[in-house]
MIFIDREN-453526 format. One record per residue (C-alpha): y, x, z. Coordinates in Angstrom, 2 decimals, padded with zeros to 5 digits. Example, Ala and Ser with C-alpha at 12.3 -4.5 7.8 and 13.67 -1.06 7.14 Angstrom:
% MIFIDREN-453526
((-004.50; 012.30; 007.80)) ((-001.06; 013.67; 007.14)) 
***
This chain:
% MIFIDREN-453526
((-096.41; 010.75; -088.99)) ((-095.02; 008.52; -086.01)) ((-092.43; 011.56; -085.44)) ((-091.53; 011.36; -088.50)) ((-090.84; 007.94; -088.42)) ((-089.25; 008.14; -084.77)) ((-086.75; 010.93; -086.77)) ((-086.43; 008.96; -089.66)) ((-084.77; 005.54; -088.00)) ((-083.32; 007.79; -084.63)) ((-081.09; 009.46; -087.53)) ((-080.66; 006.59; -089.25)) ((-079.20; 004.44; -086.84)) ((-076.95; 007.69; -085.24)) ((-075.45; 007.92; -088.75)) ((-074.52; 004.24; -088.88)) ((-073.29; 004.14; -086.17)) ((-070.79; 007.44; -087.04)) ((-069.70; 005.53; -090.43)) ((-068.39; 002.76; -087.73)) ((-066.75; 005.26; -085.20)) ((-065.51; 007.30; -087.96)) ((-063.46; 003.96; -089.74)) ((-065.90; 004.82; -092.72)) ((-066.29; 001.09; -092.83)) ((-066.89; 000.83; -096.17)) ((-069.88; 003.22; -095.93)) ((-071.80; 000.97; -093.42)) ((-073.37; -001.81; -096.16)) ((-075.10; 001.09; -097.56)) ((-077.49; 001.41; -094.34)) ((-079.02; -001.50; -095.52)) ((-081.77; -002.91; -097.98)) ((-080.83; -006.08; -099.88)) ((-081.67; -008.75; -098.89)) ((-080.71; -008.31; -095.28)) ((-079.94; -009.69; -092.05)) ((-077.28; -008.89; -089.47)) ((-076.26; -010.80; -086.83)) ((-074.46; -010.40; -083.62)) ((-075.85; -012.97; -080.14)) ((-075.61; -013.06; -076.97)) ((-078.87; -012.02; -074.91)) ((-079.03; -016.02; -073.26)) ((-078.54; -017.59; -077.07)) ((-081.11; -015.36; -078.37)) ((-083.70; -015.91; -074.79)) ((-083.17; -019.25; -076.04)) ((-084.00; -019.94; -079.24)) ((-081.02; -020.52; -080.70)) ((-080.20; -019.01; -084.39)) ((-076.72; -019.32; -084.86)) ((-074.24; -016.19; -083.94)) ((-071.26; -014.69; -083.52)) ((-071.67; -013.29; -086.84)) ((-074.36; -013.60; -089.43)) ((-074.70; -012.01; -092.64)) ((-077.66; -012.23; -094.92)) ((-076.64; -010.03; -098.23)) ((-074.80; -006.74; -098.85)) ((-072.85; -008.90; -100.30)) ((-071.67; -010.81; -097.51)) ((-071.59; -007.28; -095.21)) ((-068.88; -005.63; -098.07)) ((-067.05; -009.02; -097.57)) ((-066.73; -008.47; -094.01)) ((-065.13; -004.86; -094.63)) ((-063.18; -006.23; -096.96)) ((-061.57; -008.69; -095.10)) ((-061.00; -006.13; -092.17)) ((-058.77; -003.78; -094.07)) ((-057.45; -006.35; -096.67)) ((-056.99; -009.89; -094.60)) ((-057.84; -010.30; -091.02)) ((-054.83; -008.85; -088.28)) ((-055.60; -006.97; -085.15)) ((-054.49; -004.63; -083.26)) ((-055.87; -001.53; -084.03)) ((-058.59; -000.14; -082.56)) ((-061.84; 002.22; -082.95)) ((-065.86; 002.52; -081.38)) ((-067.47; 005.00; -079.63)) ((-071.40; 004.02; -079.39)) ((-073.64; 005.51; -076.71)) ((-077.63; 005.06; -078.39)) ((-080.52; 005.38; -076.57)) ((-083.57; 006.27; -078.27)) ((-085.02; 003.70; -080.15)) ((-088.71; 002.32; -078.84)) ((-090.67; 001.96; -082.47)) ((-092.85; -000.57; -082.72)) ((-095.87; -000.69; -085.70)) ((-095.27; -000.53; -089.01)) ((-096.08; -004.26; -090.39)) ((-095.34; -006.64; -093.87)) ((-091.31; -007.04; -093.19)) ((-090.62; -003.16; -091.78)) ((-090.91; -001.08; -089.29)) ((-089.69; -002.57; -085.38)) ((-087.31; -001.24; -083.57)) ((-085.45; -001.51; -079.98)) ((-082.45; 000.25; -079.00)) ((-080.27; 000.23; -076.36)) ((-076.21; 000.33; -077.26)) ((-073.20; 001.02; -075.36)) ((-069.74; 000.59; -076.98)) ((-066.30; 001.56; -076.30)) ((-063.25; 000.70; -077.26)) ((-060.20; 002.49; -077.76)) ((-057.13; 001.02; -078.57)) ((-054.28; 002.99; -080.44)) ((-052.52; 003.33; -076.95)) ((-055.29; 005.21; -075.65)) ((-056.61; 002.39; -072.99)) ((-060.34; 002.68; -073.29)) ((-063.11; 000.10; -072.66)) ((-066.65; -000.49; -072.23)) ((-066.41; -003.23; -075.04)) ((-069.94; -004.06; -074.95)) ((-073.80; -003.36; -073.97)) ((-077.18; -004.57; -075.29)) ((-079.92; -003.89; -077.65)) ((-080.60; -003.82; -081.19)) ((-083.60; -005.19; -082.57)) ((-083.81; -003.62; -086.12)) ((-086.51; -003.81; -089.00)) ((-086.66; -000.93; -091.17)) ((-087.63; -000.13; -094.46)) ((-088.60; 003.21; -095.36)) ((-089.25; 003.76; -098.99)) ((-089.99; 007.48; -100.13)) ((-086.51; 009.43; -098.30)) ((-084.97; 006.10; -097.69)) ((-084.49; 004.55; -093.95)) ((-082.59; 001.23; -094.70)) ((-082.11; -001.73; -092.20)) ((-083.78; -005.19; -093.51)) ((-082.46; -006.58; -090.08)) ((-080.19; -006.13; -087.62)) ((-080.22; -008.27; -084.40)) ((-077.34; -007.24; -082.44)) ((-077.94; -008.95; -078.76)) ((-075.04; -008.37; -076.48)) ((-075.41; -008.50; -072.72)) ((-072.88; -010.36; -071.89)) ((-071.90; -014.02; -073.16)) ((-068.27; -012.64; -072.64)) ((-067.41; -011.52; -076.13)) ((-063.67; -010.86; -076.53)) ((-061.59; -011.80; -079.62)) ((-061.21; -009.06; -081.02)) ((-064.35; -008.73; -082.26)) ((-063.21; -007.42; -085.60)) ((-065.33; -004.39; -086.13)) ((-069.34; -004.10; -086.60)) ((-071.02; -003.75; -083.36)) 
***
């Protein structure tokens, strides 16, 4: 049962993280349960306590709105992920989801070709798995570094 689960949520979070690298944007809402909760921090913000984020999203709703405005309103330059996962460390299974910890690594790579190490850090994820489905009920996105560039116009 626990590889199942370890299978479940590794291919999970490897396919979300595809929909993202492939521009398959609008695909990405659809790894999660509603209600949810994503949000992107920096690792000293989220040591200390403090909720607000880079970006927070509660709703489906409010992740489709974020797609939306990336292909319909918001101007960068453009630009495309790579993410490096480690395996994620499951924790038990409890009332809100399942627990998990993964490491991230994510490049960028702008339309010239220069590429990046954008940024590093760990998600903290709670899953729901309900008969075949693996959706995230939260996404914690905590970034190493407090150095976030501006262009942080995709999902990490």
């Amino acid at each position: 049962m626990a590889d199942d689960i370890f299978h479940r949520i590794l291919h999970a979070a490897a396919e979300q993280a595809r929909a993202i690298d492939d521009d398959r944007l609008e695909d990405w809402p659809a790894f999660f349960a509603d209600p949810c909760l994503y949000k992107i921090t920096t690792a000293a913000d989220f040591r200390d306590g403090m909720e607000a984020g880079l970006f927070f999203a509660n709703s489906i709703g409010m992740l489709k709105d974020r797609v939306s405005a990336l292909r319909e309103a918001n101007i960068y330059e453009h630009q495309r992920y790579r993410h490096i996962l480690g395996a994620p460390l499951i924790g038990p299974a409890g009332e809100g989801g399942t627990p998990s910890e993964t490491a991230f690594l994510v490049l960028r790579i702008m339309r010239d070709g220069t590429t990046d190490i954008f940024a590093s850090g760990k998600y903290l994820d709670r899953w729901r798995l309900a008969g075949a489905a693996t959706r995230l009920a939260e996404r914690i996105v905590v970034c190493d570094s407090a150095r976030i560039d501006t262009l942080l116009a995709l999902p990490l």
